[in-house]
N, C-alpha and C positions, 0 to 999 in steps of 0.2 A: 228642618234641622240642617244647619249649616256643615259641611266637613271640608278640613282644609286637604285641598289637593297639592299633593308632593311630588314635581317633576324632579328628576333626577337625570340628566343626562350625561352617557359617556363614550368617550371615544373605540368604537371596535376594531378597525385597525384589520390588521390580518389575523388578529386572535383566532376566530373561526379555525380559519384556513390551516394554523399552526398547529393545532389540538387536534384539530381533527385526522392531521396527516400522524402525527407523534403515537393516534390511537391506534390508528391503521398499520403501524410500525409494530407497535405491542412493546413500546418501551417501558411503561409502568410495571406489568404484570412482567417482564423479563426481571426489570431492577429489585422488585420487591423479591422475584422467587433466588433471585442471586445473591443480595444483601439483607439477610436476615435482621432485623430491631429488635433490641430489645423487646420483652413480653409486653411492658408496662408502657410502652410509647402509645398514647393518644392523638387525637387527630386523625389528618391525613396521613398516607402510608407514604416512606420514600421513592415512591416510583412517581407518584403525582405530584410531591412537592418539586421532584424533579422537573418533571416535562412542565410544569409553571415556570419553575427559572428557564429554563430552555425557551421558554417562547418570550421573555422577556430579555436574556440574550441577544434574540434575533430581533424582535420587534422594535425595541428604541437602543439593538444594540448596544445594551450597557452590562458590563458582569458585575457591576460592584454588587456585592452581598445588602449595604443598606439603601439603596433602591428601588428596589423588589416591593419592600412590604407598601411603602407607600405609591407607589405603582399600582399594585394589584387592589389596594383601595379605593382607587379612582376608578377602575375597573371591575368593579365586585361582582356586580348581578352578570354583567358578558363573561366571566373567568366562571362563575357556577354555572350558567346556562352551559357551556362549551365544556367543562369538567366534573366538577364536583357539586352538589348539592348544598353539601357539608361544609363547603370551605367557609374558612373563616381567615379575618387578617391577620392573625397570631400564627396562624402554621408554616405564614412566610418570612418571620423572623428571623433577626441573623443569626441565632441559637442552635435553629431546624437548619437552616443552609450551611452552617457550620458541620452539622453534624451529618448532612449528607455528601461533602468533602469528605469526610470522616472514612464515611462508609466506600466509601468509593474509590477512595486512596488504597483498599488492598489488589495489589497487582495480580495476584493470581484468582482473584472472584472478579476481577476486572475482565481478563484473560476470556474467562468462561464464558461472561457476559456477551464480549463482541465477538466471540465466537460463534455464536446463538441467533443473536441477532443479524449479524451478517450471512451466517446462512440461512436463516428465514427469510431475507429482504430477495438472495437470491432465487430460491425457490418459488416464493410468492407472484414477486415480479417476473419471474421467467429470465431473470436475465445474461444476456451473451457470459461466458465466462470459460474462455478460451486464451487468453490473454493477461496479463497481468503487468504492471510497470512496476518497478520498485526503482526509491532513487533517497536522497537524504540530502540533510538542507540543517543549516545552525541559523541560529537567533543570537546577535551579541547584545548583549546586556552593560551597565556602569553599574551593578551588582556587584558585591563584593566577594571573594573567591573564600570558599571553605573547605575544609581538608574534605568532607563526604556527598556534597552541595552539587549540582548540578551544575553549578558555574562555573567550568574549568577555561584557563587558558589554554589556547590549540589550535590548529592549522582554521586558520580565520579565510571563509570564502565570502566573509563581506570586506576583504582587506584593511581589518582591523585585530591585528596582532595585540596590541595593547589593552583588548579588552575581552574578559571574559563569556561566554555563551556555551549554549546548552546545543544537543545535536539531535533532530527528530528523522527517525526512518519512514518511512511512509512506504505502502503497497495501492496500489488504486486498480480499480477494473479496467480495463480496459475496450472501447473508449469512451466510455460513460464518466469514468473519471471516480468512482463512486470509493470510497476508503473499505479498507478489509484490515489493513492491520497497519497500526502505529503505535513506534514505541519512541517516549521519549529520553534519552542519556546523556550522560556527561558531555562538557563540550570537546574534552582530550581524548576521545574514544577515536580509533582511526576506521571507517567506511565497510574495509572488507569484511570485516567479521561480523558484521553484522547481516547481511542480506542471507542468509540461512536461516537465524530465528525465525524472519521475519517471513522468509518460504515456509518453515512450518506451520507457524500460524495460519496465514493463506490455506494451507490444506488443509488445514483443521477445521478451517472453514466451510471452503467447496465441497470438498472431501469429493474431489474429483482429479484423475488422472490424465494427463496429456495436456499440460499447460501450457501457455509459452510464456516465459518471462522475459521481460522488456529490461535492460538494465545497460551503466554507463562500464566505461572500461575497467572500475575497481569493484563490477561483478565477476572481471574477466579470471580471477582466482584459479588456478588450477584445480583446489579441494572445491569450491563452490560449483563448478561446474560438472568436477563427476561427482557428485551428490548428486545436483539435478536431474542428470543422466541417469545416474542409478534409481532412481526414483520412478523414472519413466514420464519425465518430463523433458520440455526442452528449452534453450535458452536464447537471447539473442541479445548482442553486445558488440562493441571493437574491442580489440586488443590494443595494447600500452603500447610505447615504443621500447619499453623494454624488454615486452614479451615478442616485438618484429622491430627490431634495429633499421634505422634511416639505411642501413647500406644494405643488408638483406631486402628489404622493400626492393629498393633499386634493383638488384642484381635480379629476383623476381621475376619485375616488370620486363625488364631487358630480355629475357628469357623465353617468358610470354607471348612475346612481340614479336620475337624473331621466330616462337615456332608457327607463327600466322595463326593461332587458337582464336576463332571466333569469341568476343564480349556475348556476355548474357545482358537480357536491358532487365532492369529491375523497374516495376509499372506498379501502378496505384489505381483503382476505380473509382474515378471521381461522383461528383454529385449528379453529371448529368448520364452516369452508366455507363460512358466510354472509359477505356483504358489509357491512362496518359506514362508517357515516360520519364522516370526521375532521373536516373541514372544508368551507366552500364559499366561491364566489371567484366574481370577472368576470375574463370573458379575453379580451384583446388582442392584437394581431399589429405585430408593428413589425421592417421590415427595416435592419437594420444593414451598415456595410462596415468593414471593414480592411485595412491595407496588411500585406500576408505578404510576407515575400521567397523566393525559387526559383521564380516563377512566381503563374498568376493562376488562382480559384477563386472559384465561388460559390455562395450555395443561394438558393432561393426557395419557401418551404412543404415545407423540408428535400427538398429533392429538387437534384441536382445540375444546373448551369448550364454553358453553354460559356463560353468563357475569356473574349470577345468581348461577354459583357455586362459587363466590365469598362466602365464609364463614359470613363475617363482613358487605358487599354490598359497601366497600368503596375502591374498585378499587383495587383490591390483582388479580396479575398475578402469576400465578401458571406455573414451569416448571420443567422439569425432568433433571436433572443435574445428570453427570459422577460425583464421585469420584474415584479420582483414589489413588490405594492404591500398591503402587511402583514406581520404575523409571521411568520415560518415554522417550522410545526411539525412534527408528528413526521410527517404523513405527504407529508414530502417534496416539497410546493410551493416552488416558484421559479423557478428562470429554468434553462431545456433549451433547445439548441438543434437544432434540427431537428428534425421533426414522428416521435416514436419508434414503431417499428410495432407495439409492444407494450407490456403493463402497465408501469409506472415499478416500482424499488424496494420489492420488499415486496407490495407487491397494489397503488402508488399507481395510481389512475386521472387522474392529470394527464397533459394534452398538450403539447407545446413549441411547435416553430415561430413563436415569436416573441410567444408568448400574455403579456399583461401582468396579472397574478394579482393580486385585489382583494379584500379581507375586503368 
């Protein structure tokens, strides 16, 4: 008896490699226990239909929604080996992928999600999390502007005023680079106010104290910084020229200079475990206050204070805040608050507590 043999050949690609890491993640069983389906949904569950668009995503790099299904057909028997049993091509339909947009579009089960998952990847992995960056970055679009739409006109840092864009906050680990929290907003939104959500979230994460946060001069906020403070974290940043005036710099330096105060050199440990020198600076101590609301905090040479050295008794958080007085380069001079008990960023040997950084 004759039987016709049916070779089917198809391409694997990094599939394997994708799934397998996405399992090891616990992205499925996170999504599923976060985003409830309907009773009546058959099929695969949205946590797997998920992590299939996700490695199709990454693998020919494509998101469009109609894609996918004929994609994951060429690929049928490697996508079940690597996943599911069960799969079939129907479950990767624009319908299913609609409806896991769907699901996934609510913000605060969104929230929860990379909450979870972010702290498991840290736990798991072990990894360094001591450091933290936060910074934000817009996307201009030829989209067209709607009065509730993400597409606002606004201070354009691709030097395009005449066209609308949206503005993404990002936090990453540091220096792994790994995301902990991003949130996406309007393009008209301004910078400051945002880097505080975006520190909660981070803790909500870690759910660990003594951070340092890595951030540009519009972290340098007087409220964002004794929050951090109060918090029992600490920061590290320059200051605007608004908050140190071109002629106070000057006056400073000159000051400095003339009282012969020894430069600190701010040093990095490179790759081959020697210490090299990036820079060097004069440093200063200067205590700052702010009014926080829920209560009163303070530091003094980063060390915490009872509530009572409140000056007024109505809730003034005191922190010791960097100015810094020059450019700020790569190894990470500026303004930290609270005296941190260990190397800065990277190998930086700067100190905080209130040190006022001088080329």
């Amino acid at each position: 008896m004759n039987e016709t043999l049916t070779i089917r050949t198809e391409r694997v690609d990094d599939l394997p490699l994708l799934l397998a890491q996405m399992q090891r993640m616990g992205i499925a069983s996170l999504l599923d226990a976060h985003f409830p389906t309907h009773g009546n949904r058959q099929g695969l569950s949205l946590g797997t239909v998920t992590t299939i668009w996700l490695t199709h995503v990454h693998a020919p790099a494509d998101h469009r929604m109609n894609r996918v299904q004929p994609w994951a057909e060429r690929r049928l028997e490697t996508l079940r080996g690597c996943s599911e049993t069960q799969l079939e091509v129907r479950d990767l339909g624009d319908d299913r992928l609609a409806d896991v947009l769907r699901h996934l579009s609510d913000d605060a089960r969104w929230r929860e999600f990379e909450q979870e998952l972010t702290g498991q990847l840290v736990r798991v992995y072990d990894l360094r999390s001591d450091c933290v960056r936060l910074d934000s970055t817009t996307a201009s679009s030829y989209g067209t502007v709607s009065e509730d739409g993400l597409l606002q006109l606004g201070h354009s840092k691709d030097h395009r005023p005449d066209l609308p864009q949206l503005k993404v906050m990002l936090a990453t680990l540091d220096p792994l680079g790994m995301p902990l929290a991003t949130e996406v907003l309007s393009g008209q939104r301004a910078d400051d106010p945002l880097y505080l959500p975006a520190i909660a979230r981070v803790r909500a994460c870690i759910k660990q104290p003594g951070l340092v946060y890595v951030g540009d001069c519009k972290m340098a906020a007087l409220d964002t910084r004794a929050s951090i403070q109060a918090a029992g974290d600490y920061y590290l940043c320059p200051l605007s020229a608004l908050q140190v005036p071109p002629e106070q710099l000057s006056q400073h330096l000159a000051a400095l200079r003339a009282s012969g105060q020894a430069q600190s050199l701010v040093e990095r440990t490179g790759a081959d475990g020697q210490a090299h020198a990036l820079a060097s600076g004069y440093e200063d101590s200067e205590t700052i206050t702010a009014q926080l609301q829920g209560g009163s905090a303070c530091s003094r040479n980063g060390s915490a204070c009872p509530s009572e050295a409140s000056a007024d008794g109505t809730g003034r958080a005191g922190g010791e805040a960097t100015r810094q007085a020059g450019a700020l380069r790569a190894s990470g001079r500026g303004a930290s608050g609270g005296r941190h008990p260990g190397p800065l960023p990277r190998g930086g040997a700067a100190r905080g507590n209130g040190e006022r950084t001088a080329d």
